[in-house]
N, C-alpha and C positions, 0 to 999 in steps of 0.2 A: 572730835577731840578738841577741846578746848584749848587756847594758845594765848598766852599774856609777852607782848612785848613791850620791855621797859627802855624810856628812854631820859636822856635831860642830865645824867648824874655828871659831875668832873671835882674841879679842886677851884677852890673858892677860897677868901680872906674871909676871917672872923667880921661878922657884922654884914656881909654879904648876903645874896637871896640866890637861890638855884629852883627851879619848877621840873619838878619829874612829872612825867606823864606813865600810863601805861596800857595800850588798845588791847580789848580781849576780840578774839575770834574765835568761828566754831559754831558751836550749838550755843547758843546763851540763854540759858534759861531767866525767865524775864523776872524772877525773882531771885533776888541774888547781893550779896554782900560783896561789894568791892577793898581794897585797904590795904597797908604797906608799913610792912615789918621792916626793922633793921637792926644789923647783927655786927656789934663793935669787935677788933680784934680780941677774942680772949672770953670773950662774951656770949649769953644767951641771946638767940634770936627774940625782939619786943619786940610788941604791937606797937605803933607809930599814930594812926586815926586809921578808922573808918567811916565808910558812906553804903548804905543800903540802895535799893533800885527807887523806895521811897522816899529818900533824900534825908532819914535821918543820919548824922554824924555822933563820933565821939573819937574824939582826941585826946593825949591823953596827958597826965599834966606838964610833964615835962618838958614838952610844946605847945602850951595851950598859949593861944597870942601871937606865938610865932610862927607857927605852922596851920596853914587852912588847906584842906580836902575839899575836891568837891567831883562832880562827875557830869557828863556826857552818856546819857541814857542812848540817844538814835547816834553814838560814834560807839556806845560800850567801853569808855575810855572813861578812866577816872585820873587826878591832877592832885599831886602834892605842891602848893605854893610854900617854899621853906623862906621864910625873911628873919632877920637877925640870929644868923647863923653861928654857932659856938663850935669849939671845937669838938666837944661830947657830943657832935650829934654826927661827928665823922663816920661812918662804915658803910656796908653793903645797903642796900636797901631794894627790900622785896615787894612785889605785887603781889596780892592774893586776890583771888575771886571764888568766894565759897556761896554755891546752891544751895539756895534756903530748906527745900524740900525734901533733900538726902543730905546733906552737910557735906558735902565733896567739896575739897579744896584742889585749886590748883593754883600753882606758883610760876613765875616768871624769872627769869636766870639772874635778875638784880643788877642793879647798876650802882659803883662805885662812887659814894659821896666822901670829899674829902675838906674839910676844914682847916685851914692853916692859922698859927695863933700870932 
């Protein structure tokens, strides 16, 4: 069974940087989509960026510039750098890791970003 734990999240000023990280354990099949959703008060859970096992990305515009993904293949650990931080990008913020070969997703319990303005 596969386990993602997230770390890094807290409360930050505007214009600030915070780095969430998120280790998967388990079986990890070596094909596989890493990425981190996040879910404002009141709001739909969004995609955030992702990074595949072969290192393509997509981020999405909302954070394009300011936010870079990237991963650790032999740790299984993938890395949101967030710099110039607003307060819309405040909320939970999730890890996923979906197998490419069955589309199984699994998620991690999210860790609290919060932005001050």
């Amino acid at each position: 069974q596969e386990q993602l734990v997230e770390s890094g999240g807290g409360l930050v000023q505007a214009g600030g940087s915070l780095r969430l990280s998120c280790a998967a354990s388990g079986r990890i099949f070596s094909a596989n989509v890493m990425g981190w959703y996040r879910q404002a008060p009141g709001k739909q859970r969004e995609l955030v960026a992702a990074v595949s096992s072969g290192g393509s990305t997509n981020v999405v515009d909302s954070v394009k510039g300011r936010f870079t993904i990237s991963r650790d293949n032999a740790k299984n650990t993938v890395y949101l750098q967030m710099n110039s931080l607003k307060p819309e990008d405040t909320g939970v913020y999730y890890c996923i890791l979906t197998v490419i070969p069955t589309n199984a997703d699994y998620w991690g319990q999210g860790t609290q970003v919060t932005v001050s303005s």
